[in-house]
MMTF fields as JSON, N, C-alpha, C and O atoms, coordinates in Angstrom:
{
  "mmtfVersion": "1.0.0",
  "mmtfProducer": "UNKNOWN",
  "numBonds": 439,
  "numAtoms": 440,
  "numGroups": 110,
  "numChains": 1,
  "numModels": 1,
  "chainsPerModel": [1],
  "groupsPerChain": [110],
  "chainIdList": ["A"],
  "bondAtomList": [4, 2, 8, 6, 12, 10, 16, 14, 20, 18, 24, 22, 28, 26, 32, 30, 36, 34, 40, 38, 44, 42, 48, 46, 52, 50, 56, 54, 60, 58, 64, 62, 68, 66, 72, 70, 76, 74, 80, 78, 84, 82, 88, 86, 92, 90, 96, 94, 100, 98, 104, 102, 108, 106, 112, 110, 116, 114, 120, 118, 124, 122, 128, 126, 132, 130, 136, 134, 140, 138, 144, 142, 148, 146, 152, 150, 156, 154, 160, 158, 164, 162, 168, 166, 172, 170, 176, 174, 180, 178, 184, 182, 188, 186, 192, 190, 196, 194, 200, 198, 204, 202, 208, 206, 212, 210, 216, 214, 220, 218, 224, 222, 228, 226, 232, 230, 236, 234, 240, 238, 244, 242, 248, 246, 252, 250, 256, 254, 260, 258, 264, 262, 268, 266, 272, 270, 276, 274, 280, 278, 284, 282, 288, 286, 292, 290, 296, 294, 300, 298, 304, 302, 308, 306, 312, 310, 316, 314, 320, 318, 324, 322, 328, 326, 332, 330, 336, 334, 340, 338, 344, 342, 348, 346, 352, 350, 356, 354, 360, 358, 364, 362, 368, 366, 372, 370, 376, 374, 380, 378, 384, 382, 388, 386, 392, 390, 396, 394, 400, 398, 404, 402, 408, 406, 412, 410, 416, 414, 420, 418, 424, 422, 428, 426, 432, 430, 436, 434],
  "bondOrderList": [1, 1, 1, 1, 1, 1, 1, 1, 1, 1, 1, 1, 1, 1, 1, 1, 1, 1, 1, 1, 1, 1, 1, 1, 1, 1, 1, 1, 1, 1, 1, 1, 1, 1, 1, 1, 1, 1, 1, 1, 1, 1, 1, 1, 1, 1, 1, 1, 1, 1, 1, 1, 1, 1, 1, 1, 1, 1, 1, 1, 1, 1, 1, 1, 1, 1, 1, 1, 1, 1, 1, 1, 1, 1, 1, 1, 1, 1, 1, 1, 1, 1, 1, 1, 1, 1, 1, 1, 1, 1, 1, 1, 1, 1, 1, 1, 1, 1, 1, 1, 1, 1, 1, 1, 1, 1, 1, 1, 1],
  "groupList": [{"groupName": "UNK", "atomNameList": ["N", "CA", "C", "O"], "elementList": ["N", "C", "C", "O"], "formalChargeList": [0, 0, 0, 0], "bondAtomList": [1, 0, 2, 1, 3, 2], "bondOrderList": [1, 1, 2], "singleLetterCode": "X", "chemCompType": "L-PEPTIDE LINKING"}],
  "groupTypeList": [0, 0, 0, 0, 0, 0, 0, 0, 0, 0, 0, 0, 0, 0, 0, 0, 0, 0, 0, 0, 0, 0, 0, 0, 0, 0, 0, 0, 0, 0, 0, 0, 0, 0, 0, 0, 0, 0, 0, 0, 0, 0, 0, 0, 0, 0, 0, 0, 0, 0, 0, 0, 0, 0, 0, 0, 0, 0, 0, 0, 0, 0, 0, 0, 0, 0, 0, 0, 0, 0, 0, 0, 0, 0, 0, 0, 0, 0, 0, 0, 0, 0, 0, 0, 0, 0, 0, 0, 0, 0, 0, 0, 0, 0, 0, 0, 0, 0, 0, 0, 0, 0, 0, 0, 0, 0, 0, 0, 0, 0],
  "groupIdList": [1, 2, 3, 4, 5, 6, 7, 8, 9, 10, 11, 12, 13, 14, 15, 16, 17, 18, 19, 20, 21, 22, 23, 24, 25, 26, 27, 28, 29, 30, 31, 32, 33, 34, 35, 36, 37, 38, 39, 40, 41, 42, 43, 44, 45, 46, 47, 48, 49, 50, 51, 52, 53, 54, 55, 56, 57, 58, 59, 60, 61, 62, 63, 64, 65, 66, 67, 68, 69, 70, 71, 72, 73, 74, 75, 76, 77, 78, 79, 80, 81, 82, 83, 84, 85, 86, 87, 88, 89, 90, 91, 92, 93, 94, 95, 96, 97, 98, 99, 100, 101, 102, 103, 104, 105, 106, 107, 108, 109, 110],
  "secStructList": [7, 2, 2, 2, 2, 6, 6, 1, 1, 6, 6, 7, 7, 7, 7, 7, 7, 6, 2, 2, 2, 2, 6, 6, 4, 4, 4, 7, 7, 7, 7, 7, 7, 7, 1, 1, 1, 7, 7, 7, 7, 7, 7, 2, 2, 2, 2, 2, 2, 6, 7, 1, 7, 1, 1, 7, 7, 7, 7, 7, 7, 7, 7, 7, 1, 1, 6, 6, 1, 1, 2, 2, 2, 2, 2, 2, 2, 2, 2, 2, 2, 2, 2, 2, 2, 2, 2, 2, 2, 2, 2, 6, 1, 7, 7, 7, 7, 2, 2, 2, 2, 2, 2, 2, 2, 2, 2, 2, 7, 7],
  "xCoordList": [-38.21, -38.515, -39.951, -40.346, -40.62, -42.052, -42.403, -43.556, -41.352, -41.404, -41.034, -40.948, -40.85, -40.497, -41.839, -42.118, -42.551, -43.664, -44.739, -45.079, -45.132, -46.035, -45.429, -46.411, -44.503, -44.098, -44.298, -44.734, -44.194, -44.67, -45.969, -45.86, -46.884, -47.97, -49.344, -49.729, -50.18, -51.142, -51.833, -52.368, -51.932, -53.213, -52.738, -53.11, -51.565, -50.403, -50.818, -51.042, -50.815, -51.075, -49.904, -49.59, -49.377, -48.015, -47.924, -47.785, -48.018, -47.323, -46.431, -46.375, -45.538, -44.123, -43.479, -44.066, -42.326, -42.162, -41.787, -41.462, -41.845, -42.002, -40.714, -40.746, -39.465, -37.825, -38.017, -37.285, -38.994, -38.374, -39.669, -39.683, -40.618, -41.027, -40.381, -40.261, -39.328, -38.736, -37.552, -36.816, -37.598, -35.793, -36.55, -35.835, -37.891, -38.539, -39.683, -40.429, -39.738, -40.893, -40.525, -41.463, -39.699, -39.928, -41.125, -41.852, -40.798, -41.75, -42.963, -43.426, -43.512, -44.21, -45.376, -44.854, -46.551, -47.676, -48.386, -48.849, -48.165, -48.816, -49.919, -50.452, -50.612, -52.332, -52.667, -52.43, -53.319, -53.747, -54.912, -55.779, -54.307, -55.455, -56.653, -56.497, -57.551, -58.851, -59.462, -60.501, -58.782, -59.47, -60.757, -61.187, -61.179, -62.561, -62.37, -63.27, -60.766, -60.788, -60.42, -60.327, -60.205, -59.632, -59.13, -59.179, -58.52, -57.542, -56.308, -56.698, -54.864, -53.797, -53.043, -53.216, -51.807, -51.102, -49.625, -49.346, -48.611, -47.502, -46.544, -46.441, -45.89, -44.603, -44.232, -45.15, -43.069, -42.266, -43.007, -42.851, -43.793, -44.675, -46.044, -46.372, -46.714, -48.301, -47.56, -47.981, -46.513, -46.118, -45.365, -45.453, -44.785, -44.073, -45.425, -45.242, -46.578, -47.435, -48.785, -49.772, -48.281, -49.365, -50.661, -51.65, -50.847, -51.622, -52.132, -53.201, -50.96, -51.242, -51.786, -51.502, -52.551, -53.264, -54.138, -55.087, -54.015, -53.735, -52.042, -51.066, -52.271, -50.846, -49.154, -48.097, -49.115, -47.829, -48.247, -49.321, -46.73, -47.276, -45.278, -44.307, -45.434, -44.068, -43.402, -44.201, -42.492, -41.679, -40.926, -40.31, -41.156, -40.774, -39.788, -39.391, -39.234, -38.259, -38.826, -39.228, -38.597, -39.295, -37.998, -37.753, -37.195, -36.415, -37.172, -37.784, -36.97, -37.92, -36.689, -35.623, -37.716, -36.818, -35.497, -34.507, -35.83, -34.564, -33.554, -32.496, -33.652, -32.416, -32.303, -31.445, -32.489, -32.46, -31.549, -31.307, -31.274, -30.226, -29.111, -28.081, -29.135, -27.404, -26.899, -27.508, -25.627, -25.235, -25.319, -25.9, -24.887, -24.992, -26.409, -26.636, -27.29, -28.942, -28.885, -28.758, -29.027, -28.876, -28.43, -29.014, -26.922, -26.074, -26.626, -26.827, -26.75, -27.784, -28.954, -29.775, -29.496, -30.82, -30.351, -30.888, -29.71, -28.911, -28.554, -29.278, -27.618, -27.25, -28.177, -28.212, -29.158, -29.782, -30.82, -31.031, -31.382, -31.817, -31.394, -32.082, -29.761, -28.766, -28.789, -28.798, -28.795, -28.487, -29.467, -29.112, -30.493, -32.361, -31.971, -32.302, -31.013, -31.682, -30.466, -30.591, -29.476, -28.568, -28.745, -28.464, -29.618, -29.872, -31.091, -30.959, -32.17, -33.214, -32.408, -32.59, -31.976, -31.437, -30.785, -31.0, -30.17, -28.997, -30.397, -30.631, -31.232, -31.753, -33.724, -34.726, -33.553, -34.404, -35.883, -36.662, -36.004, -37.237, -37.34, -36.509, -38.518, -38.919, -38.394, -38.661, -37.353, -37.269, -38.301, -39.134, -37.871, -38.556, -38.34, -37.505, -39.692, -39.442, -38.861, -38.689, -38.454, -37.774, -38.49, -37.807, -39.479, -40.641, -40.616, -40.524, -40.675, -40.148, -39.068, -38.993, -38.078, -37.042, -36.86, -36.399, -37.221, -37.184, -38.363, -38.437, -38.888, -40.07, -38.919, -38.682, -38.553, -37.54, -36.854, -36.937, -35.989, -34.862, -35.633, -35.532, -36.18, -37.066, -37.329, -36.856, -37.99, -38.301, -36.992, -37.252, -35.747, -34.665, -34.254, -33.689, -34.565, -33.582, -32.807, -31.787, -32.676, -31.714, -32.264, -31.499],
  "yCoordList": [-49.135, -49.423, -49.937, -50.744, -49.573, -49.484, -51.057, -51.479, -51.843, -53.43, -54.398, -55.617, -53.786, -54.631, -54.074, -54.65, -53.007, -52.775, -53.926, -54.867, -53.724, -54.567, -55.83, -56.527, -56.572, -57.855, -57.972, -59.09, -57.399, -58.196, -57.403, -56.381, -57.489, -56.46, -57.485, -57.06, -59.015, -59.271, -58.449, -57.454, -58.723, -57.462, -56.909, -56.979, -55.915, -55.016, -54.583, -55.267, -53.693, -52.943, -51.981, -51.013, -52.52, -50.84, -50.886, -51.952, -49.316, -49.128, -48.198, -47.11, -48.858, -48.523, -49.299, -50.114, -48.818, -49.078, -50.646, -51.326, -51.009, -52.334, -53.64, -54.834, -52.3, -52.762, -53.365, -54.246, -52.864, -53.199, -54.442, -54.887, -54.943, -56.245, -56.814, -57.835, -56.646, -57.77, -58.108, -59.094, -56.996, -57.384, -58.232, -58.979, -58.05, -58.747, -59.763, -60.213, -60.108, -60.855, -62.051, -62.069, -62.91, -63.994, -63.646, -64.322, -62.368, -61.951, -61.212, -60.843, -60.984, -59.89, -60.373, -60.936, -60.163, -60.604, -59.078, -58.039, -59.634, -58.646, -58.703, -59.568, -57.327, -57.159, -56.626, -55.448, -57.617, -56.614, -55.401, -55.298, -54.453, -54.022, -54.142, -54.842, -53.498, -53.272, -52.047, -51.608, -51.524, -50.082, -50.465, -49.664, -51.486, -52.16, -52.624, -52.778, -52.85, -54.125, -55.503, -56.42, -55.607, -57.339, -56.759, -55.532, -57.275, -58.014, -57.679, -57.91, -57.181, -57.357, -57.014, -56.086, -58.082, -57.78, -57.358, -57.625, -56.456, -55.554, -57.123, -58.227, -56.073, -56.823, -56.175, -55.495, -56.068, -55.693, -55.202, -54.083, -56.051, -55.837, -55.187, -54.138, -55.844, -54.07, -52.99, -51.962, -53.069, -51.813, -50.765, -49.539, -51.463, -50.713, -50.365, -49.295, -50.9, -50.844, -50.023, -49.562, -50.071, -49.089, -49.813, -49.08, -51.122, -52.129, -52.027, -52.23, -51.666, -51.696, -50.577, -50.321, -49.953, -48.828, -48.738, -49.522, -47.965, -46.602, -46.544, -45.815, -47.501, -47.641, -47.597, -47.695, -47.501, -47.064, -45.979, -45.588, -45.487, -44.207, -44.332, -45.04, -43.59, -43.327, -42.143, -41.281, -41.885, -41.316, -40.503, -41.108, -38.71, -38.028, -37.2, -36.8, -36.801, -35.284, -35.229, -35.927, -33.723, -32.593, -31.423, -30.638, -31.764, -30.506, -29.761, -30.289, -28.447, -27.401, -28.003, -28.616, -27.329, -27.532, -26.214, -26.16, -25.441, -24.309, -24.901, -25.044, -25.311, -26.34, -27.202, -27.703, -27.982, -29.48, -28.466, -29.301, -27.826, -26.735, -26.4, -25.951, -26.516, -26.764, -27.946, -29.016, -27.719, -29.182, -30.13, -31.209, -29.845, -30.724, -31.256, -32.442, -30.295, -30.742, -32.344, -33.383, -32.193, -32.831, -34.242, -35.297, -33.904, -34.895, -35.672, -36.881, -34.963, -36.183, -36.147, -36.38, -35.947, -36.434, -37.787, -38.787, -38.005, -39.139, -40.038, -41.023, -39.911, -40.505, -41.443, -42.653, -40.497, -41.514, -42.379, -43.586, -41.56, -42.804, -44.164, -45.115, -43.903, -44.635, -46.045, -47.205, -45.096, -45.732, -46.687, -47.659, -46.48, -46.281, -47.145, -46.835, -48.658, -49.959, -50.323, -50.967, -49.686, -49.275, -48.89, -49.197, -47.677, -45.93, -46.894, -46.964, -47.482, -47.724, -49.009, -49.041, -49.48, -50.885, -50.188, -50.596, -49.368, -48.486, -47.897, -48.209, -46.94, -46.09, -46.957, -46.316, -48.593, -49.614, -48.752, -48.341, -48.617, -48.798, -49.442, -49.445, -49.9, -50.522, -49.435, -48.235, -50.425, -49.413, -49.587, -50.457, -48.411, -48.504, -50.027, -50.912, -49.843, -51.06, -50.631, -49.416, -51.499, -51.273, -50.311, -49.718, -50.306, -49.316, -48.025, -47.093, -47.737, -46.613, -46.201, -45.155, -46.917, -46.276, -45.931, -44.871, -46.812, -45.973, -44.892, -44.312, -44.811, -43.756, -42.368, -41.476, -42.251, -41.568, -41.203, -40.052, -42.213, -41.662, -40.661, -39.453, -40.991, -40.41, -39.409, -38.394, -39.316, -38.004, -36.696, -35.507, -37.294, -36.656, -36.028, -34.94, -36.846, -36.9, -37.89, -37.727, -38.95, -40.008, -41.145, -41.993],
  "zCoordList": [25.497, 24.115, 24.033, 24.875, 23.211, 22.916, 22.461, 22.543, 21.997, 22.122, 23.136, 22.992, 24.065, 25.354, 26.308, 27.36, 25.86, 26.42, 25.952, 26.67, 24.846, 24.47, 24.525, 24.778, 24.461, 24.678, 25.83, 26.108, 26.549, 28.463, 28.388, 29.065, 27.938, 28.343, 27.574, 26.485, 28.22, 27.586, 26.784, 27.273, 25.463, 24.947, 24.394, 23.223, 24.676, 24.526, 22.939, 21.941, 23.088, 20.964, 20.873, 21.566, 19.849, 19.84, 18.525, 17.925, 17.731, 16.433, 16.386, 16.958, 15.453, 14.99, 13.464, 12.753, 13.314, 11.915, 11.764, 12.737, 10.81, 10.041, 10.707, 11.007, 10.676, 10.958, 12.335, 12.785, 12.939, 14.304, 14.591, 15.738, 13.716, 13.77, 13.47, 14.147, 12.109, 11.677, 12.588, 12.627, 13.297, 14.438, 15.872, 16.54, 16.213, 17.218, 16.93, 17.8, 15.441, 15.125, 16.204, 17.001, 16.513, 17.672, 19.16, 19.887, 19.025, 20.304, 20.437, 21.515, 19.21, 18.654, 17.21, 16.248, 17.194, 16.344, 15.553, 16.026, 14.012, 13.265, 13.579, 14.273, 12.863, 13.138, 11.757, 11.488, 10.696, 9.537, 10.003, 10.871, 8.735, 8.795, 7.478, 6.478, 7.694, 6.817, 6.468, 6.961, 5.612, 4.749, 3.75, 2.919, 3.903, 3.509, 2.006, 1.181, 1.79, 0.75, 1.114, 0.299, 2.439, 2.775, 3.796, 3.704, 5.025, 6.112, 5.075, 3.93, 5.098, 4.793, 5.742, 6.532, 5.662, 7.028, 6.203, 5.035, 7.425, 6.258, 6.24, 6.775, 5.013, 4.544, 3.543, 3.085, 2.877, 2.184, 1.048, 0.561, 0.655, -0.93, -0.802, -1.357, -0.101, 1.027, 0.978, 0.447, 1.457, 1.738, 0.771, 0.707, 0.224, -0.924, -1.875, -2.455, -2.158, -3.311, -2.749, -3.321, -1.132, -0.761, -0.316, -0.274, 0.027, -0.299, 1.399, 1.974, 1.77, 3.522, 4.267, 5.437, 3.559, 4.334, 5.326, 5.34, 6.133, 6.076, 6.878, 6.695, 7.649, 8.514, 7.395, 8.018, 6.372, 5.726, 4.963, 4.507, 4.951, 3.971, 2.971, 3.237, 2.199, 1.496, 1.898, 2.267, 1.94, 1.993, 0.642, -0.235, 0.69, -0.588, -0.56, 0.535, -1.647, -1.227, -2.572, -3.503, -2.075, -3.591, -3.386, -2.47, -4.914, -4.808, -6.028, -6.957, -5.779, -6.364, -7.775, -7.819, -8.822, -10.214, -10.192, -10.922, -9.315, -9.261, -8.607, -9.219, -7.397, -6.735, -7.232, -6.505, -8.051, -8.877, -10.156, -11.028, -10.38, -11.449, -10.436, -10.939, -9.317, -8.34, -8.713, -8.739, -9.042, -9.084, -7.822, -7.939, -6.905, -5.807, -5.382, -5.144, -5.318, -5.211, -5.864, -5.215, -7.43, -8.528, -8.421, -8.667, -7.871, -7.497, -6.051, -5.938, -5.329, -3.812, -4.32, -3.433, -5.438, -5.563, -6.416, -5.938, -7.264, -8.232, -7.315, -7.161, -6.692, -5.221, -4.838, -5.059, -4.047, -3.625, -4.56, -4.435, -5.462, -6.134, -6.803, -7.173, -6.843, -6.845, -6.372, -6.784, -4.938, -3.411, -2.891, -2.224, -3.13, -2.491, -1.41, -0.266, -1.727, -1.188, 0.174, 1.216, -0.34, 0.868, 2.116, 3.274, 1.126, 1.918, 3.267, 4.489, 2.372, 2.849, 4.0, 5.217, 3.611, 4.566, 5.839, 6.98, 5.615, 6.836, 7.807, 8.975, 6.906, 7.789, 8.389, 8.707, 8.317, 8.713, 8.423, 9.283, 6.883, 6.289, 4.704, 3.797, 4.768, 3.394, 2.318, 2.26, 1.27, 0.491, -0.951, -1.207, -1.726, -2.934, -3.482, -3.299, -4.354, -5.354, -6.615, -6.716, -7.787, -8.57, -9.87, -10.704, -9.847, -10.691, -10.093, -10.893, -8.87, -8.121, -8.544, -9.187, -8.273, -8.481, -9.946, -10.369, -10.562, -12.169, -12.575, -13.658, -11.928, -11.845, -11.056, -11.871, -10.28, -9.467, -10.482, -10.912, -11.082, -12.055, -13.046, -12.83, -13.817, -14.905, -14.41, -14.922, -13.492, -13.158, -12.561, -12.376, -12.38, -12.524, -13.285, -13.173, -14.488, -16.44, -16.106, -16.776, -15.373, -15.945, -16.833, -17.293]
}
């Protein structure tokens, strides 16, 4: 595991996703970065707002507007926007924020 590397490793630099600082932060030190507006280091809110660049990015699905006319498409696209915070908690990434997700819906028709 790429955190038991850099944890015994002086110096040690490793990137990886957010979940697995927060499951080893006792052993393990953020590093902001600087896209040349400030030092910001991640967390829940950089990251969701995009604040933490370049190192986060979002995560999209694009159903064409022809498959979004299947019902089922339709229906796991509802789902998960539903879901987001579940979905996002189970599969250990930052989920949407709540403007997202109503940005998401809307852009469904809900």
């Amino acid at each position: 595991m790429l955190v038991q590397g850099v944890e015994g490793e002086a110096g040690g630099l490793g990137y990886f996703g957010f979940s697995y600082y927060e499951q080893n932060q006792d052993k393990l030190n953020l590093v902001g970065v600087d896209d040349g507006s400030g030092c910001v280091k991640p967390a829940a809110k950089p990251i969701q707002s995009g604040e933490y660049k370049p190192l986060s990015r979002p995560l999209f699905m694009y159903p064409s507007e022809k498959a979004l006319k299947q019902p089922e498409v339709k229906a796991f696209m509802d789902y998960v926007v539903e879901n987001y915070q579940p979905i996002a908690e189970a599969s250990q990434i930052v989920p949407m924020n709540q403007s997202q997700a109503d940005e998401a819906k809307t852009a469904l028709g809900g």
